[in-house]
Backbone bond lengths (Angstrom), bond angles and torsions (degrees), N, CA, C in turn:
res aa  C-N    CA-C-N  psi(-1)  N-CA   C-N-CA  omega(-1)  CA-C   N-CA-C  phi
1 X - - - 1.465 - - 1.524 110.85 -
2 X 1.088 114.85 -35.03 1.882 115.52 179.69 1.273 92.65 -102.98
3 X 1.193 135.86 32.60 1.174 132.16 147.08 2.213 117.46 -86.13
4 X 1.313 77.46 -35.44 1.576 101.51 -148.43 1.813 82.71 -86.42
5 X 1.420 119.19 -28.78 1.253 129.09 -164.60 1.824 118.03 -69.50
6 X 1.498 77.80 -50.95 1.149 117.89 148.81 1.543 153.54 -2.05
7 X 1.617 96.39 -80.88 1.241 143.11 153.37 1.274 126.96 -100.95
8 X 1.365 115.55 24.04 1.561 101.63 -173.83 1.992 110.73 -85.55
9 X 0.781 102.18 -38.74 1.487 111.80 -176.74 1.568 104.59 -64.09
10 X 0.970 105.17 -26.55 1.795 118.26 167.75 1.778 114.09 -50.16
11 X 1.634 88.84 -71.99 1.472 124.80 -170.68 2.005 101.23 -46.61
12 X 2.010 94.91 -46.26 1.465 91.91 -159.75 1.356 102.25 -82.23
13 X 1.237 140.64 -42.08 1.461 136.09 132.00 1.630 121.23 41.86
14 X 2.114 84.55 -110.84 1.382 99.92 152.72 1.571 134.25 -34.82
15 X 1.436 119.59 -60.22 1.145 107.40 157.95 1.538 145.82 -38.62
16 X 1.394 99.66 -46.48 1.927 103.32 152.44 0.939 125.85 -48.59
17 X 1.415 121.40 -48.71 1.649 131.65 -175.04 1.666 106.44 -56.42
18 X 1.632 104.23 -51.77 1.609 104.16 162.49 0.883 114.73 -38.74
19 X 1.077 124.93 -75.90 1.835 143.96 -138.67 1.747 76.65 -70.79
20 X 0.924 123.18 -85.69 2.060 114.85 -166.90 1.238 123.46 -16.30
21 X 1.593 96.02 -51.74 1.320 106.30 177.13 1.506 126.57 -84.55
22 X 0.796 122.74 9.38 1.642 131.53 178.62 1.849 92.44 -115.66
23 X 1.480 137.12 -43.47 1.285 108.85 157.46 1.233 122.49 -94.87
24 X 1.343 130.00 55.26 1.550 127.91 145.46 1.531 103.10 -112.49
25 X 1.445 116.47 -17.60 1.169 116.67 166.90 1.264 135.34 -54.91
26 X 1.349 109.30 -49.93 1.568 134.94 155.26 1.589 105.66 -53.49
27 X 0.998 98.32 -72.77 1.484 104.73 179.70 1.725 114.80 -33.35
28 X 1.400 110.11 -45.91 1.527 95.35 173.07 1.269 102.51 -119.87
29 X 1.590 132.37 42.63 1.568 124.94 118.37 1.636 106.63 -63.10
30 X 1.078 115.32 -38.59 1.440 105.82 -164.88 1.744 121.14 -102.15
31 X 0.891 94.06 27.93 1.982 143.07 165.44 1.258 101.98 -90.34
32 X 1.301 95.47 -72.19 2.172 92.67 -171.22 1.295 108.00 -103.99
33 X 1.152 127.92 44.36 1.880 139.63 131.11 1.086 97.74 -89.92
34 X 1.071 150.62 10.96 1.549 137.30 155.17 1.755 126.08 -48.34
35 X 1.000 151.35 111.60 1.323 143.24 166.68 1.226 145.26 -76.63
36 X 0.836 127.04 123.90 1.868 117.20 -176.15 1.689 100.95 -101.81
37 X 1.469 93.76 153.60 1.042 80.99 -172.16 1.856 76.72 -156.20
38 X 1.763 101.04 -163.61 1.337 93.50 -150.87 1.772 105.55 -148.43
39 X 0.851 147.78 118.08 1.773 122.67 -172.80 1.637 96.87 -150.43
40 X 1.601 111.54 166.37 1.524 104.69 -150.56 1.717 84.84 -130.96
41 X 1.319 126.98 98.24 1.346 124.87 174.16 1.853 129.15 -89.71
42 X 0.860 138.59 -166.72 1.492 132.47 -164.77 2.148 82.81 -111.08
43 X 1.171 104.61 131.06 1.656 101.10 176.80 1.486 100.91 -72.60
44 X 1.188 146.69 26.76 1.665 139.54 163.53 1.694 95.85 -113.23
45 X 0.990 133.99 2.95 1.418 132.20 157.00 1.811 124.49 -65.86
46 X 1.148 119.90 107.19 1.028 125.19 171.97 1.623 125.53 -35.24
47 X 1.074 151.96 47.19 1.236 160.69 -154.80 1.674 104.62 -146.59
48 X 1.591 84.86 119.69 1.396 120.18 170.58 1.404 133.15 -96.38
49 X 1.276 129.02 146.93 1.248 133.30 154.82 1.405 123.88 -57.61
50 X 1.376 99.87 122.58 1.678 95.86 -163.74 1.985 102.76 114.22
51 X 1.394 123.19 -42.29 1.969 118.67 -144.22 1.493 77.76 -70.94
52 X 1.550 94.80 169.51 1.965 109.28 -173.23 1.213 95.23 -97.07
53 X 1.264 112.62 167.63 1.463 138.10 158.20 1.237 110.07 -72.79
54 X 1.375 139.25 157.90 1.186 154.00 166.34 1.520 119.89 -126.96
55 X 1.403 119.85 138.78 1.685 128.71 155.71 1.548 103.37 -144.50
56 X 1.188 103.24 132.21 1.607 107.16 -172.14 1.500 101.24 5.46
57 X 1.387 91.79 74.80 1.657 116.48 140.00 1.358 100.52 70.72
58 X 1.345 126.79 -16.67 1.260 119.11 169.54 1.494 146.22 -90.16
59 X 1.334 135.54 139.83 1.933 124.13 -147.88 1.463 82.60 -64.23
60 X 1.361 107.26 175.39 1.801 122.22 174.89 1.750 88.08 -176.32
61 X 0.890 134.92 -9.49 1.314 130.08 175.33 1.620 116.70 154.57
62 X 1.394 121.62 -179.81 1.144 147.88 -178.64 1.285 119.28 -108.05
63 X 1.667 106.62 158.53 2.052 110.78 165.65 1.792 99.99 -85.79
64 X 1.173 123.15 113.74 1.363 119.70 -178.64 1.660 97.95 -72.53
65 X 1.240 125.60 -61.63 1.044 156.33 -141.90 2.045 135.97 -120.26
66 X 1.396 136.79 103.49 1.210 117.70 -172.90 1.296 112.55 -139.55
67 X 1.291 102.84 118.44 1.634 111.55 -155.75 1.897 102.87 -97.81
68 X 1.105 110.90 85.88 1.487 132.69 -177.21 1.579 101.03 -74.57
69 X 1.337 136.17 31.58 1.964 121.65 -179.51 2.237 85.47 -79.68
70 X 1.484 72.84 153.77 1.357 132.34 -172.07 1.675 85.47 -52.59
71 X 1.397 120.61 -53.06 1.155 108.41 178.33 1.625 147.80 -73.23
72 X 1.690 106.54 -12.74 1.281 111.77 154.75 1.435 126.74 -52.15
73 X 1.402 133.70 1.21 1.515 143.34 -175.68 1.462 96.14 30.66
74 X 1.470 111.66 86.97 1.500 127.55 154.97 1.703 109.55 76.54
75 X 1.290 114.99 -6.07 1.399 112.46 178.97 1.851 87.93 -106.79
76 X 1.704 92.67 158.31 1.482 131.42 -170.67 1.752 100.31 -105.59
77 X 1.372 114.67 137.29 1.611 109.78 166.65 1.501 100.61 -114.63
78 X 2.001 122.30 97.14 1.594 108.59 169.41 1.679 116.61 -87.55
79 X 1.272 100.08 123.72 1.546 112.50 149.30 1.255 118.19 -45.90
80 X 1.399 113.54 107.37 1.552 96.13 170.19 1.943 94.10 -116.68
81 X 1.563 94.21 165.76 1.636 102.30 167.25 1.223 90.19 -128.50
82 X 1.839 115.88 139.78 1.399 128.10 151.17 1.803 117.15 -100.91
83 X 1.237 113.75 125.43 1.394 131.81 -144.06 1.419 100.82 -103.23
84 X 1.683 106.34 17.99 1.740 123.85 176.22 1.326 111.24 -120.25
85 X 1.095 144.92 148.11 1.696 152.04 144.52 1.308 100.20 -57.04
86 X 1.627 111.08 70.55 1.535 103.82 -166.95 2.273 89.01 -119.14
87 X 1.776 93.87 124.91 1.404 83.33 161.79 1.171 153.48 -119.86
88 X 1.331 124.45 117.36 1.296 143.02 -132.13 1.642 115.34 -77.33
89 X 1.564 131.87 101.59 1.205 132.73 -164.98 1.745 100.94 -68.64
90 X 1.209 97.81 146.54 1.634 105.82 -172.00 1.862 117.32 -66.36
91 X 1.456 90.97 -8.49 1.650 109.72 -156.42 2.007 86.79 -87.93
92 X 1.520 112.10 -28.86 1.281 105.32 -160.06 1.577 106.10 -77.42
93 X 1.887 105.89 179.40 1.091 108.26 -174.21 1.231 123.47 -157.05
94 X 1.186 159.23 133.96 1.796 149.36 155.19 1.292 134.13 -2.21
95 X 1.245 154.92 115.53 1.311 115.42 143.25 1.196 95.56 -134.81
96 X 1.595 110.97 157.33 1.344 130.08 174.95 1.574 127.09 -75.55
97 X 1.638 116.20 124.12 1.450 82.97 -144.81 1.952 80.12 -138.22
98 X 1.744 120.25 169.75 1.205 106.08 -161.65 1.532 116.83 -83.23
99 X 1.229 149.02 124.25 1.528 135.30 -149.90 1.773 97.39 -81.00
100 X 1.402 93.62 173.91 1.760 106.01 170.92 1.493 120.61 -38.48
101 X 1.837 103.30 -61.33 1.372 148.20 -161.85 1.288 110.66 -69.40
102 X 1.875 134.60 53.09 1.184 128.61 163.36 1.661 107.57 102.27
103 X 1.628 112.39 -120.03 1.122 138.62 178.15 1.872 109.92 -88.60
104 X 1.555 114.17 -18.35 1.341 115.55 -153.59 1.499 115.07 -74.92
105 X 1.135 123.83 136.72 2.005 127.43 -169.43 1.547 84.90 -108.72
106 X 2.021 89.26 150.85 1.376 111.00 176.53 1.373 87.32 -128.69
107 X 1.572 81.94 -178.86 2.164 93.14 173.31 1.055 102.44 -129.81
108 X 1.446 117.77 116.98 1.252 137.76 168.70 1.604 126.35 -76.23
109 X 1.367 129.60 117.06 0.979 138.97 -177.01 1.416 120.97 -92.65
110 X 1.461 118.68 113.38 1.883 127.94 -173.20 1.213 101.26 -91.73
111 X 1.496 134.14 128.03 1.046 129.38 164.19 1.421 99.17 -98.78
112 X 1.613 116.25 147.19 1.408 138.42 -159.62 1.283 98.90 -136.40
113 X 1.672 138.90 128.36 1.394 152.41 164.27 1.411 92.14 -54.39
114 X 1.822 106.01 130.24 1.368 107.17 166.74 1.676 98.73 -170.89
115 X 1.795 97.48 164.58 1.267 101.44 -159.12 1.931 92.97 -98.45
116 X 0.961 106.95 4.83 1.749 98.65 167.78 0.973 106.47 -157.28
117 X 1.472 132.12 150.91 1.940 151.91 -156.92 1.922 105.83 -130.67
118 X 1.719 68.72 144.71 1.609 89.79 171.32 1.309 115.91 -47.48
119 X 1.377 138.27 134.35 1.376 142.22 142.45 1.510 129.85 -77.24
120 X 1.246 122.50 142.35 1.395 129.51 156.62 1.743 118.34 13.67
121 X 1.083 115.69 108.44 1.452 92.41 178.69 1.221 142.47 93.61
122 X 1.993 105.54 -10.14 1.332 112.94 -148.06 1.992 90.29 -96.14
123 X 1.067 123.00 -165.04 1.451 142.25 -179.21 1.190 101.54 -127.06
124 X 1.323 119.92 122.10 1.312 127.01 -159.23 2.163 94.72 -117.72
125 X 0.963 120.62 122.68 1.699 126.99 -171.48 1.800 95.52 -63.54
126 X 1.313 93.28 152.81 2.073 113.99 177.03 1.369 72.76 -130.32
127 X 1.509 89.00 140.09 1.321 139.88 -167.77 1.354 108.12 -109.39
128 X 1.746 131.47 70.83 1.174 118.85 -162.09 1.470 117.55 -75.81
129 X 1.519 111.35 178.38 2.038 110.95 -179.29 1.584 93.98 -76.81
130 X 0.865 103.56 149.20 1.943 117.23 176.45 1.344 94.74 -45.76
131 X 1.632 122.75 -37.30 1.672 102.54 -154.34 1.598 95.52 -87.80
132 X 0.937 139.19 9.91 1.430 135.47 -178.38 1.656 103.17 -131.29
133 X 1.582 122.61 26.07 1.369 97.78 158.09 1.479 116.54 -90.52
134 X 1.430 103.15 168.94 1.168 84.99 -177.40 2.020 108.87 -114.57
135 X 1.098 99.37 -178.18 1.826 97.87 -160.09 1.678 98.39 -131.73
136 X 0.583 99.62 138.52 1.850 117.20 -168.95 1.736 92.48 -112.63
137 X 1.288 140.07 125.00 1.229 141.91 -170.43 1.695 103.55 -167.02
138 X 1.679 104.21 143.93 1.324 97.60 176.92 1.729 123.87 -72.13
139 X 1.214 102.16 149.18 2.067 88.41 178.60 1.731 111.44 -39.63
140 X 0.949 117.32 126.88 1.573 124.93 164.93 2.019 119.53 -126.59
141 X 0.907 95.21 139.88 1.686 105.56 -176.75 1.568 96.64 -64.43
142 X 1.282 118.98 -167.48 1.439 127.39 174.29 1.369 106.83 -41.07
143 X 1.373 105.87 131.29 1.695 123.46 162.47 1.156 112.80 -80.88
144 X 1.359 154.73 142.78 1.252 128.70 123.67 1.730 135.41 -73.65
145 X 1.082 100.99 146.23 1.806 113.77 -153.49 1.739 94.04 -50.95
146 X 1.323 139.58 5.33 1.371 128.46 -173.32 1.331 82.96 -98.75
147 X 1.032 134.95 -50.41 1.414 141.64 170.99 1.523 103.72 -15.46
148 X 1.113 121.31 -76.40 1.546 132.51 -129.41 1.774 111.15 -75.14
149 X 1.486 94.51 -19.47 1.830 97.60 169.35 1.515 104.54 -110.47
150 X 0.906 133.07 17.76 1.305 120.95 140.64 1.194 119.97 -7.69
151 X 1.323 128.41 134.24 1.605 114.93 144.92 1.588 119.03 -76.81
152 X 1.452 102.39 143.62 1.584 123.04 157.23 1.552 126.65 -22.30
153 X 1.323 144.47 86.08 1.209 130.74 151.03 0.953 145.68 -101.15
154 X 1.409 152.23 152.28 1.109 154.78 -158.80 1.263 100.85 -53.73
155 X 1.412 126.86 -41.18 1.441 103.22 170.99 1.588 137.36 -82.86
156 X 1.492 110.84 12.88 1.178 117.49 -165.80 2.056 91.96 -105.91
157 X 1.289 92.52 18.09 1.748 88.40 -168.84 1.570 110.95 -119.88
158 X 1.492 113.41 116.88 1.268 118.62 -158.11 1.936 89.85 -96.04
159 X 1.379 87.64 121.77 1.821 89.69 173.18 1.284 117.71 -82.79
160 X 1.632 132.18 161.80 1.248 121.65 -149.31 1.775 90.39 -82.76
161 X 1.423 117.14 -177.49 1.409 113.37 179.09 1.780 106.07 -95.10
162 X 1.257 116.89 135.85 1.635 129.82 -171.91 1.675 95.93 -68.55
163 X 1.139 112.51 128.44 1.679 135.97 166.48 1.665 82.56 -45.65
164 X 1.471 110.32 126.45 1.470 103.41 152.48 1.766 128.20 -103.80
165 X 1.420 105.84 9.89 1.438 107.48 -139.70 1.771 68.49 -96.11
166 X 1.629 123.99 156.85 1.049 154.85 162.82 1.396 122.80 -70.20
167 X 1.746 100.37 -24.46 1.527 90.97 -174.15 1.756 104.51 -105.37
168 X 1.517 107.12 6.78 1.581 105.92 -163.88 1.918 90.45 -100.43
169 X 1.616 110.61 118.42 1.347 92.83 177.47 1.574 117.33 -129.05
170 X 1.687 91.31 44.41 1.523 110.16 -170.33 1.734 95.02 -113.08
171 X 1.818 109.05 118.59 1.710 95.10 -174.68 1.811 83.92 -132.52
172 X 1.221 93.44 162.91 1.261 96.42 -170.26 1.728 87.43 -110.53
173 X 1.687 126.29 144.45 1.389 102.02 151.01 1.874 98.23 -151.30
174 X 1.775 93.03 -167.35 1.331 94.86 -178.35 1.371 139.47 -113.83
175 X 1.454 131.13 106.76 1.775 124.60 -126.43 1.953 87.48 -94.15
176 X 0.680 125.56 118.49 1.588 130.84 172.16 1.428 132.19 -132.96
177 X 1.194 122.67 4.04 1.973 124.93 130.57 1.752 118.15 -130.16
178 X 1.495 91.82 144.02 1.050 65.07 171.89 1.872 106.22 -135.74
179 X 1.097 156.31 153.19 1.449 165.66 -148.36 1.648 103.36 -142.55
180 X 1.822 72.94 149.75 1.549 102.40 154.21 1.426 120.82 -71.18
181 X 1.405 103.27 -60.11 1.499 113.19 179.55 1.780 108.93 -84.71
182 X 0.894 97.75 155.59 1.537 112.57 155.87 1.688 137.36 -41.45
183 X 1.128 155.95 60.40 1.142 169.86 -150.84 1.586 107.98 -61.83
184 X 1.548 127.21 124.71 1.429 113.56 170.36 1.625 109.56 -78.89
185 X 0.974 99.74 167.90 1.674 121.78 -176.48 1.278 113.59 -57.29
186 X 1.629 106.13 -53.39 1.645 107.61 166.85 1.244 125.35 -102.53
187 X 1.520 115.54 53.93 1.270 135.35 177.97 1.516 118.42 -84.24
188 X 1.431 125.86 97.43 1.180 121.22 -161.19 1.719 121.59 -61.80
189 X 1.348 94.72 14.81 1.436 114.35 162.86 1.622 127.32 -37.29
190 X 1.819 87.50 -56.62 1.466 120.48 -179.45 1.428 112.19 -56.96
191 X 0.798 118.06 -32.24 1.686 131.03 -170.32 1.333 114.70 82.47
192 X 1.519 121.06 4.87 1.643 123.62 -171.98 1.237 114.79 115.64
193 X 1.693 113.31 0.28 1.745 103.52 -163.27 1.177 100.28 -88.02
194 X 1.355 116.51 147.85 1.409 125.77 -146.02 1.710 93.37 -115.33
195 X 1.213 122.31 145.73 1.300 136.36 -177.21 1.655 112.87 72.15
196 X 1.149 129.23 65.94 1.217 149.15 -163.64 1.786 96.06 -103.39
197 X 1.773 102.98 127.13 1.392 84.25 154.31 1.583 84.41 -160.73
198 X 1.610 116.91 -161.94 1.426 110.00 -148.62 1.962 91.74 -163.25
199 X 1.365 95.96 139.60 1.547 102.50 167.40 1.329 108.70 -120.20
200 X 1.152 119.78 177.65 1.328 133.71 -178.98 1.327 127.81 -111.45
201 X 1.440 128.38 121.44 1.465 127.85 -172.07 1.295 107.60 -131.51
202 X 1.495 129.74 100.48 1.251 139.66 172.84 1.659 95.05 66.98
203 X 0.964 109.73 -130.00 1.884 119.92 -170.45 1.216 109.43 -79.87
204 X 2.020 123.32 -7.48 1.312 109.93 -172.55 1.840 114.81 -114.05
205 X 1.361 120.46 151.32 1.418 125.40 174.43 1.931 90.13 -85.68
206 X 1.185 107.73 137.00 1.347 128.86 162.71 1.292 109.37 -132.42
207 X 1.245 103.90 131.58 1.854 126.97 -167.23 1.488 107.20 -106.85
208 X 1.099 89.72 130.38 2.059 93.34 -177.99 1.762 107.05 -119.09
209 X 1.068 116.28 -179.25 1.249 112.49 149.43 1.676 99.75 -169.36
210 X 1.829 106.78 -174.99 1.451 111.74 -161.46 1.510 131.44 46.82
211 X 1.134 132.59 114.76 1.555 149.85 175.21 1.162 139.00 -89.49
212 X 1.120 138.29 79.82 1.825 134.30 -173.66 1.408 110.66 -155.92
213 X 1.432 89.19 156.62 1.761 99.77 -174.89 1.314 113.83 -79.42
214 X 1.551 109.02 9.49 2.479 116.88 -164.90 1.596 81.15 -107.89
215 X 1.502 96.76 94.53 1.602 90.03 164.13 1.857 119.42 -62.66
216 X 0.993 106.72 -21.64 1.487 127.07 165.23 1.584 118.30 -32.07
217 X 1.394 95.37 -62.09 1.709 115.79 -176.16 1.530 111.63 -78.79
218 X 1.519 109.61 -31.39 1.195 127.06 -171.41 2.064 94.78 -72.13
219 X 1.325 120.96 -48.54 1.631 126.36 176.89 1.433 99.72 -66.06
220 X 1.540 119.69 -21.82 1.527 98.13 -173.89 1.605 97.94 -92.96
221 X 1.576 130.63 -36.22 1.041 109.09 164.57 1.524 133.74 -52.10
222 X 1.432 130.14 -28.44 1.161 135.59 -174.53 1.231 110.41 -60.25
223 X 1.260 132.50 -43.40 1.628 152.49 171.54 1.471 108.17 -60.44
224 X 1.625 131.28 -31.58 0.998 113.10 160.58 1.593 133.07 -78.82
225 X 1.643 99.74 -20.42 1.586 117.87 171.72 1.536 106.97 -72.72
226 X 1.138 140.50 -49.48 1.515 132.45 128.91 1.604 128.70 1.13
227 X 0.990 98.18 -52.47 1.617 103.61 175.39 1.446 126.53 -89.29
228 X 0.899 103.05 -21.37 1.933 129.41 166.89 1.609 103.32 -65.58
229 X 1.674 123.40 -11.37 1.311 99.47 170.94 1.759 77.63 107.79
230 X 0.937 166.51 43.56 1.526 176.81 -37.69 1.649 120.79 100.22
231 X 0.839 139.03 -13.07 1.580 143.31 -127.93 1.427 102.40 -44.63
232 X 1.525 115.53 -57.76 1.202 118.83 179.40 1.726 135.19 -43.43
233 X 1.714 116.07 -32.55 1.427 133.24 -170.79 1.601 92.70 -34.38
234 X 1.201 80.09 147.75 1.544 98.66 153.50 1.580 126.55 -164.25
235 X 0.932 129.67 -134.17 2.049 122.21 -175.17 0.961 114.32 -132.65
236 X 1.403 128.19 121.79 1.215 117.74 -158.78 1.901 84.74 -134.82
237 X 1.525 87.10 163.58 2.096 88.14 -171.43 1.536 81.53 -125.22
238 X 1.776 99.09 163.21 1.269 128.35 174.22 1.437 122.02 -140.29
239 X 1.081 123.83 149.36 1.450 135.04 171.96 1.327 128.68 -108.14
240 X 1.456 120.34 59.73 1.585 103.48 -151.00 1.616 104.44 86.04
241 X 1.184 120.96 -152.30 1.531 125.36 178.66 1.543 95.29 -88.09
242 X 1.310 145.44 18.57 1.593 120.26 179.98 1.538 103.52 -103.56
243 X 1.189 136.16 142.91 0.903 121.70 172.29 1.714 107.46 -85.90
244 X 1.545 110.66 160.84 1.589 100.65 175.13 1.641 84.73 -158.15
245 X 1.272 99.19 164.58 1.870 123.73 152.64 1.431 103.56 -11.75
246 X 1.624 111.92 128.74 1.520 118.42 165.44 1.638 92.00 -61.38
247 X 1.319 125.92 -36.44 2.226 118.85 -136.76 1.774 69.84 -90.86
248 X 0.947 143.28 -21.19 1.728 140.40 -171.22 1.630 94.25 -85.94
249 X 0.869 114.71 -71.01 1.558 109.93 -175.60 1.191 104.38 -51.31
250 X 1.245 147.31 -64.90 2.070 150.09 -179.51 1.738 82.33 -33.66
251 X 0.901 103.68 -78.97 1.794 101.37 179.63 1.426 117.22 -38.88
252 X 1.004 145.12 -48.10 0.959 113.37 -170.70 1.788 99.37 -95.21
253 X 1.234 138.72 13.21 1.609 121.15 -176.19 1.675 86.15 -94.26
254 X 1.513 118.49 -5.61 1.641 105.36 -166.42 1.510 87.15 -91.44
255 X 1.238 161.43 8.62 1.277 144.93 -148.50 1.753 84.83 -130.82
């Protein structure tokens, strides 16, 4: 007992020193569960540095970041961080939606059931309102107005033009199924889109199609693969065969 009496101010001490250090530990595990993540908006969109993230209505993070160069042709690249160990089904997606605060837009995050998730880094697709997609179509003289609701077909969809140069090995394209198994080529799966091919990520085949270094053309194609019955597509960048970061690829076609 006059041992313990003793030493107590000792004992409780040490124990603090523990206790600190076991929550700064935590504390910066839950530092680096942070996520980056990546999404490609129209630059006339109201979105700030700093606006929150949303999932049914609840914060999960912020746009850290919005990389406005001259060379996205009118599209925005936001950084966002989600400030949760939150994991993100590959199927989900963005949309821009009207905030509390007046005139002010947030970005709303859909989570979608799926058998494989976003990674680190990845570009996650916005899901625009029908009246603002946009339509990639060859020049045509007068339409007539029966014309104009047409549905979408594969042949009304001009694919972006393939980088031909040998030394450029940055392509931008658009990943829109993706499987367990393996898919044939003329699997009417595709819906007809022509130049289909597929990489591999852990246990899953992911199918891309269209090639170019205009990430621009590459977002306007995605919106037409979207409309083909697609919802999910989105843009995915490459280096050679690796895939990496769209905001990594913009970087390196500027160098």
């Amino acid at each position: 007992m006059n041992f313990l009496q003793k030493n107590i101010r000792y004992i409780l001490i040490s124990f603090s020193i523990v206790a600190f250090i076991v929550f700064y530990l935590l504390a910066l595990k839950l530092f680096n569960n942070n996520k980056v993540f990546y999404v490609v908006v129209d630059s006339a969109t109201a979105l700030n540095k700093g606006d929150f993230i949303y999932t049914d209505d609840e914060k999960i993070g912020s746009v850290n970041e919005l990389d406005t160069s001259k060379s996205l042709s009118n599209k925005v690249i936001a950084k966002i961080i989600l400030n949760r160990n939150l994991n993100i089904p590959d199927k989900s997606y963005f949309q821009i939606e009207q905030g509390e605060a007046g005139n002010a837009m947030r970005l709303a995050l859909t989570l979608k059931a799926s058998s494989g998730y976003y990674e680190k880094n990845d570009t996650i697709p916005l899901l625009l309102p029908v009246s603002n997609a946009i339509t990639v179509r060859e020049p045509q003289k007068k339409v007539e107005k029966t014309e104009i609701n047409q549905p979408v077909t594969i042949d009304s969809i001009k694919p972006p033009i393939e980088t031909k140069k040998e030394e450029s090995r940055i392509a931008f394209k658009v990943q829109f199924v993706t499987s367990v198994d393996k898919i044939p080529q003329d699997s009417k799966i595709f819906k007809g889109i022509q130049n289909v091919s597929f990489y591999k990520d852990k246990t899953l085949y992911k199918y891309v199609t269209g090639s170019t270094s205009d990430l621009s053309e590459s977002v306007k194609y995605c919106e037409e693969i979207k409309k083909l019955g697609f919802p999910d597509a989105f843009v995915v960048a490459f280096s050679g065969d690796q895939r990496i970061p769209v905001k990594e690829a913009v970087k390196l076609l500027k160098k």
